[in-house]
C-alpha positions in Angstrom: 114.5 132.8 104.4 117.6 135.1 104.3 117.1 137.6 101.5 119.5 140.3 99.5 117.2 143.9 99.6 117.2 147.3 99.5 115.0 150.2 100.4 116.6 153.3 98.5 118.1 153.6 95.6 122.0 154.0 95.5 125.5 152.8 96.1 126.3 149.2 96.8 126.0 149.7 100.8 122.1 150.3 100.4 121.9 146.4 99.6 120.9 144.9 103.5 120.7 141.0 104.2 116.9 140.6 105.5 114.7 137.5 107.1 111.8 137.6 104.9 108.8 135.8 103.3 109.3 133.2 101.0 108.3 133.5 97.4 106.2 130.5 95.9 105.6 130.0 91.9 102.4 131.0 90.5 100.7 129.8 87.0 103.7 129.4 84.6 106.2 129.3 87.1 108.6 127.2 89.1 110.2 128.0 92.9 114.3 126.7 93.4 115.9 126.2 96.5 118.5 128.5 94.7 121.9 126.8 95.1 124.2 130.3 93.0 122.8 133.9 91.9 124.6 135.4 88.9 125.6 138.8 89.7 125.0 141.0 86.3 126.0 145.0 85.5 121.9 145.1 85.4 122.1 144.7 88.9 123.9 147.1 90.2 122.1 149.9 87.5 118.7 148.7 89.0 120.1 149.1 92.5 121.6 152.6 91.3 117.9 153.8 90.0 119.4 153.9 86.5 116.3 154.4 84.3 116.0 150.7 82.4 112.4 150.6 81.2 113.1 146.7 80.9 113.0 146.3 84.9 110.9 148.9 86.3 110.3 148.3 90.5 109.0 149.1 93.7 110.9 149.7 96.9 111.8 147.8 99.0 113.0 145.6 96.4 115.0 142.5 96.0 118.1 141.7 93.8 118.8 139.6 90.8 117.5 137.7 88.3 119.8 134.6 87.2 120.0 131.8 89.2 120.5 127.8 89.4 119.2 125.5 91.6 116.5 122.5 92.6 113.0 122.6 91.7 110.8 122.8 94.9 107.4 123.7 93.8 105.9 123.9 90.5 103.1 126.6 89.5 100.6 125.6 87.7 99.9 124.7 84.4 103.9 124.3 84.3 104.5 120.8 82.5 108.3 118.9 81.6 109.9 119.5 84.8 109.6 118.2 88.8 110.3 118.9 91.9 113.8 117.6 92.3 115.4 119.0 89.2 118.4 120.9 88.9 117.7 123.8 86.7 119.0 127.5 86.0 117.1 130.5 84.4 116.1 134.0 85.1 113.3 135.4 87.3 113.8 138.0 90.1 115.3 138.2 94.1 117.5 135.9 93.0 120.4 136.6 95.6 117.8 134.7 98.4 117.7 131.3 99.4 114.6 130.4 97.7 113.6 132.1 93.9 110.6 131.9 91.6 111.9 131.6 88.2 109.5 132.6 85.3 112.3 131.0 82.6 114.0 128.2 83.2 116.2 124.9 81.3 117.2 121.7 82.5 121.2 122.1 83.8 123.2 120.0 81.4 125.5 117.0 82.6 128.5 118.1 84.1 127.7 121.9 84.6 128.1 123.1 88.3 125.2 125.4 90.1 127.8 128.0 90.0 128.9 127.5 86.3 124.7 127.4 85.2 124.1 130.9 87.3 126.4 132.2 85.5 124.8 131.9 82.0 120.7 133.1 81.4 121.7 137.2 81.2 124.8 136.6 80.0 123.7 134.5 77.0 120.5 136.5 76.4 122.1 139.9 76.1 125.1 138.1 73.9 122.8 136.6 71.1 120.4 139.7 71.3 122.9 142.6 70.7 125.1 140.0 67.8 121.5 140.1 66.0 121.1 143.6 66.7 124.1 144.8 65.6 123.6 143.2 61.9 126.6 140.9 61.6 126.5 137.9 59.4 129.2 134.8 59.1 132.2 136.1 57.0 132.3 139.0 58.0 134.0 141.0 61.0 132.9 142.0 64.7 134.7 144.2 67.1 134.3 143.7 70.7 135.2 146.4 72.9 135.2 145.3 76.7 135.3 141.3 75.8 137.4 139.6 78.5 133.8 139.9 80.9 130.6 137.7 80.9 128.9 139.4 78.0 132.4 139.5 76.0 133.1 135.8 76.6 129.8 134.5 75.2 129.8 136.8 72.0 133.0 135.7 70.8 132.4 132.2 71.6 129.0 132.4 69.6 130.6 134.3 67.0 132.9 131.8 66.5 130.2 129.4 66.4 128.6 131.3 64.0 132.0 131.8 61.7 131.7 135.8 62.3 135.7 136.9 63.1 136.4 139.1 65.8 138.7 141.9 66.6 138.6 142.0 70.9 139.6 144.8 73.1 140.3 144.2 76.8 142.9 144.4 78.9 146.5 143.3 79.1 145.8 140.7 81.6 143.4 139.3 79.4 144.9 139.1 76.0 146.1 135.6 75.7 142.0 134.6 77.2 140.2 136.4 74.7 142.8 134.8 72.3 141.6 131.2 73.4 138.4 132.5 72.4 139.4 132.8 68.7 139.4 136.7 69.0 142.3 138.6 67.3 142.9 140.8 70.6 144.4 144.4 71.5 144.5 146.8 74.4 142.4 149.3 75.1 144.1 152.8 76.1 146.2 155.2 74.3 146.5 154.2 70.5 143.8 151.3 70.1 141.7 152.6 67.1 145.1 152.1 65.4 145.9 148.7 66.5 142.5 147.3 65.8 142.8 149.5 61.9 146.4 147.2 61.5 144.8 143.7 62.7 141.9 144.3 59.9 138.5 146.0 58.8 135.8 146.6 60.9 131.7 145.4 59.6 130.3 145.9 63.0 131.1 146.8 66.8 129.3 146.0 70.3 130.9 148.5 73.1 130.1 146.2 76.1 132.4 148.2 78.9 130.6 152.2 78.8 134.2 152.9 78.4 133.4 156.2 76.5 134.4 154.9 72.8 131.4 155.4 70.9 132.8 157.9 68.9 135.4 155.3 67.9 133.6 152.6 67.1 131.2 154.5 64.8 134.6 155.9 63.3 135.9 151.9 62.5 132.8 150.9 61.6 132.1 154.0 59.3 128.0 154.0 60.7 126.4 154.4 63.8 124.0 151.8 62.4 126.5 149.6 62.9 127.2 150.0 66.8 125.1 148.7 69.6 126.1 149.5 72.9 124.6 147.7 76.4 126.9 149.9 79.0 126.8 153.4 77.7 123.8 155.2 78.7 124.7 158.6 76.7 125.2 156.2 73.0 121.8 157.7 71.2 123.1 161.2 71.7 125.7 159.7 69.4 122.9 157.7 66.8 124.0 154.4 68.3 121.5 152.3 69.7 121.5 151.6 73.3 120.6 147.6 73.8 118.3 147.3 76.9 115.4 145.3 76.4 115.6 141.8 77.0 114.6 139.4 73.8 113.8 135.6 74.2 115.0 134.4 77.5 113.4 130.9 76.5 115.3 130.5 72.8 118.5 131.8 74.9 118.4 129.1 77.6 117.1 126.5 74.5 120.5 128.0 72.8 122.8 127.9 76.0 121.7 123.9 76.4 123.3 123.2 72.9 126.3 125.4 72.9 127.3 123.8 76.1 126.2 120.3 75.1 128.3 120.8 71.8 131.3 121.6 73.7 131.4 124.8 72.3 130.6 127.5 75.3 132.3 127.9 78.6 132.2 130.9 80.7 135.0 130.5 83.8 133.2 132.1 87.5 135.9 134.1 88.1 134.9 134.7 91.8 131.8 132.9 94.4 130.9 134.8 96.8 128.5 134.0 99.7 125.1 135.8 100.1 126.6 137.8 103.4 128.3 139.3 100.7 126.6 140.7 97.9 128.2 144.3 98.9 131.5 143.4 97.8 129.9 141.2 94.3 128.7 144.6 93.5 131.6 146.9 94.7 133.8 144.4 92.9 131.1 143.7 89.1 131.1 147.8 89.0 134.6 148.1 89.1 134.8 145.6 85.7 138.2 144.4 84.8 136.4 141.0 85.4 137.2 137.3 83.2 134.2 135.2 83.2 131.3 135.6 85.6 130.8 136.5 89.5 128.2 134.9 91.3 127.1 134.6 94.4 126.6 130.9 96.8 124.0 130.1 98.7 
């Protein structure tokens, strides 16, 4: 099978497309003919050698860890699904053309393979750093960097949740974030002042690295208050740096209603085929992105 690897650590051209051995489930797991990868920031900071505890390797390694596609073996002990099934989840090499997945949910009516890849890491980190961050229905969450995957889901759950939010992101993006229920700015010069005049601040998630910690403890008045998933240095400044993954099950269990309810949609704002997984990453790192990127096998 034709596989996404690489052998050393570093920039996006280290990623080579291989033959190599097909994976097949063991106990508790389930083997897709993967139809879309989702490409995901932790992607590229595995591939970089960033030091993320949660997804420690070996070299040579293969690349990702969403994906959605058709059931074609299932490991044992696995009950409630067949070979046949379209499904999405998370589980690892996932830019290849087959994937063992050790989390996984039935794709709901009317969602595309590309649409469901986009969703497991997404919606995981989303409902993981809103509960980490404290905030509670009534009250008032800014999101710095929310026009991306990670963005797009928190305010959508938010507003789900009836938590406000204040969004940053860029000008392009102002009327989508708006169409998210956010209350939306610009970043660059001036922000802390625009997001002070559209209203007080309970909590923040900085999910761009864009180097406004400092800010967001400032609006928030406590570093207690700010969780970060991009910014590496954020403890230096007391703020918590979200990089452990929580339930990936009660995520996908979560996704199934939002999107059955009508109430989540996250647009793929580019496919890409597996030939290039270079450019996915040249193009995730650079951010600016609306919605998802994945990758089409």
């Amino acid at each position: 099978m034709r596989k996404v690897s690489f052998a050393e650590f570093g920039g996006p051209d280290v990623l080579q497309l291989i033959d190599a051995e097909e994976p097949h489930a063991g106990p508790g797991q389930i083997r897709v003919a993967v139809r879309a990868a989702g490409v995901n920031p932790v992607d590229w900071r595995v591939r970089e050698g960033q030091k993320l505890a949660a997804h420690p390797l070996a070299l040579p390694s293969g690349v990702g860890l969403d994906a959605a596609g058709v059931v074609d073996e299932v490991g044992a002990g696995v009950e409630g699904v067949a070979v046949g099934d379209r499904v999405f989840g998370e589980g690892s090499s996932t830019y290849a053309e087959f994937a063992v997945l050790a989390h996984w949910a039935r794709m709901p009516e009317g969602l595309t393979f590309e649409e469901a890849a986009g969703y497991p890491c997404v919606m995981e980190t989303a409902l993981r750093v809103i509960g980490e961050v404290g905030v509670v229905p009534g009250q008032t969450l800014l999101v710095s960097g929310a026009s991306g995957g990670v963005g797009s889901a928190v305010l959508q759950v938010a507003r789900d949740r009836g938590i406000a939010v204040i969004a940053t992101a860029g000008a392009a993006n102002q009327e989508y974030v708006r169409g998210l229920g956010a209350r939306a700015t610009t970043y660059g010069d001036g922000w802390v002042e625009r997001v002070r005049r559209l209203g007080p601040v309970d909590a923040a998630l900085d999910l761009a690295g864009s180097g406004v910690i400092r800010e967001l403890v400032e609006l928030t008045g406590d570093p207690n208050k700010v969780v970060s998933i991009a910014d590496l240095d954020a403890p230096d400044l007391g703020v918590r740096f979200s990089g452990v993954a929580g339930s990936v099950p009660d995520a996908l269990a979560t996704t199934v209603d939002l999107l059955t309810r009508g109430k989540l949609h996250v647009p793929v704002e580019k496919a890409y085929p597996l030939t290039d997984a270079v450019a996915a990453h040249i193009d995730s790192q650079a951010g600016h992105t609306r919605g998802r990127r994945v990758i089409v096998i």
